[in-house]
N, C-alpha and C positions, 0 to 999 in steps of 0.2 A: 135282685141286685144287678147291676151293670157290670161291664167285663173289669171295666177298674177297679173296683169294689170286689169283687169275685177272683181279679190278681191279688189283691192288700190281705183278704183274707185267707186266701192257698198259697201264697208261696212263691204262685206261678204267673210269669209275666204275662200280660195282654197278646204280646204275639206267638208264644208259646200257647195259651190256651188257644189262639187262631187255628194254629198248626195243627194241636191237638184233635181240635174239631173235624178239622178237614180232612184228615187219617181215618179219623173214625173213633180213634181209641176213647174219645168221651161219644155221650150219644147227642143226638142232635140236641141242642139248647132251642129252649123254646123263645121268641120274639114276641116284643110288643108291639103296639098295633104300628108305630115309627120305625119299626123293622130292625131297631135294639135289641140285642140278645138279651135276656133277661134270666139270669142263673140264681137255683136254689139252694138250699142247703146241700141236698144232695149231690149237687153238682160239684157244690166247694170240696164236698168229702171225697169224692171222685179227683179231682183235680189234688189234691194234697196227697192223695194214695199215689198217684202218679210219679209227685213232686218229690216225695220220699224216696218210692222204688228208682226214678233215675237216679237219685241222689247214690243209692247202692249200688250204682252202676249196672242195672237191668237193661237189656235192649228193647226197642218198642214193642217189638215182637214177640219177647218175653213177658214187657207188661200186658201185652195183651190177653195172653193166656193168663198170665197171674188173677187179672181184672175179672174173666171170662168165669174162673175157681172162686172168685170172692163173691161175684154176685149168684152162682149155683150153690144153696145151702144143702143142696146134695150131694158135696161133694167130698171127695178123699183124701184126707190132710197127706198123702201119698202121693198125691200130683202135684201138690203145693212145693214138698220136700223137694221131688225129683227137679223140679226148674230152678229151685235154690242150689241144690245140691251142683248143677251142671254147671250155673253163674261161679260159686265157687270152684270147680274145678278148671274153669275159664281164666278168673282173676291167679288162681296157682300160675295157670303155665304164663302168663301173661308179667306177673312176679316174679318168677323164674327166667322169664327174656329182659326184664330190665335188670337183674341183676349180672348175667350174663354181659349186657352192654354196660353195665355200670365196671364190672372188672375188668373189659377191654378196652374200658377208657382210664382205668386209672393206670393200667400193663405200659398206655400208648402218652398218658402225662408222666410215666414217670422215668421213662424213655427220652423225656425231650430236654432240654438242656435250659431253655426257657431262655436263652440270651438272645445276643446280637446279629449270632451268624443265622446263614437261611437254611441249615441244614433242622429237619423238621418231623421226626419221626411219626408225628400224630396227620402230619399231613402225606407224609411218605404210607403211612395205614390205612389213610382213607383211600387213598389211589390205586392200594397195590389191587391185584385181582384175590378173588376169596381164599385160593389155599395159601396163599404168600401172607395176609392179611391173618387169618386162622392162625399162619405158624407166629405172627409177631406176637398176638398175642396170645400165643401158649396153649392152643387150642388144636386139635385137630382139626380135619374139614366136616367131620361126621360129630360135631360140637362136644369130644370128648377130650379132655387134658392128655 
């Protein structure tokens, strides 16, 4: 099938599977004799494996090794774990810093008067420098209350 046919049925757009290709993380796509890519089944399944795992927020890097585990039927549902395991411990602290800026922006809206005058405490927080900044909103500099 062709790259449009092989996007319609993975998921994954035509310049995305370009991309893909040229990284490496799929393997070379075979051509026809017009110099058309020409993808198979396997490729599409390849390509949807991909499509899924960014979708959970893997890094290419990470899919690469997950891919590397998938096609070694040798191998130890222990290394599979471990690269999960790390993504999730990524998406934590990552969860934990937007919640962090989620309460120093409600600390810095709920400070602000929201009228007419230019006095502006959300804008006065974005300017000050980090420990002045930390203390508006309630934080120490070393991110502890």
């Amino acid at each position: 099938m062709n790259i449009g046919d092989a996007a319609r049925a993975s998921g994954v757009n035509q310049k995305m599977i370009r991309y893909y290709e040229s990284i490496g993380l799929i393997g070379d796509v075979a051509r026809s004799a017009n110099g058309y890519r020409t993808y198979t089944h396997n490729d599409i399944h390849t390509l949807a494996f991909v499509r899924r795992a960014r979708r959970l927020g893997f890094s290419i890097e990470q899919i690469q090794a997950l891919m590397t585990l998938w096609r070694d039927k040798e191998r130890s549902s222990a290394e599979v774990k471990a690269i999960a395991q790390g993504h999730i411990d990524e998406l934590q602290a990552k969860i934990e810093e937007l919640a962090e800026m989620r309460r120093t922006l409600e600390h810095l809206v709920s400070c602000c008067a929201g009228d007419d005058r230019p006095d502006c405490p959300i804008l006065d927080g974005l300017s000050a420098n980090v420990d002045a900044a930390s203390a508006l909103a309630g934080v120490s500099p070393r991110g502890h209350p």
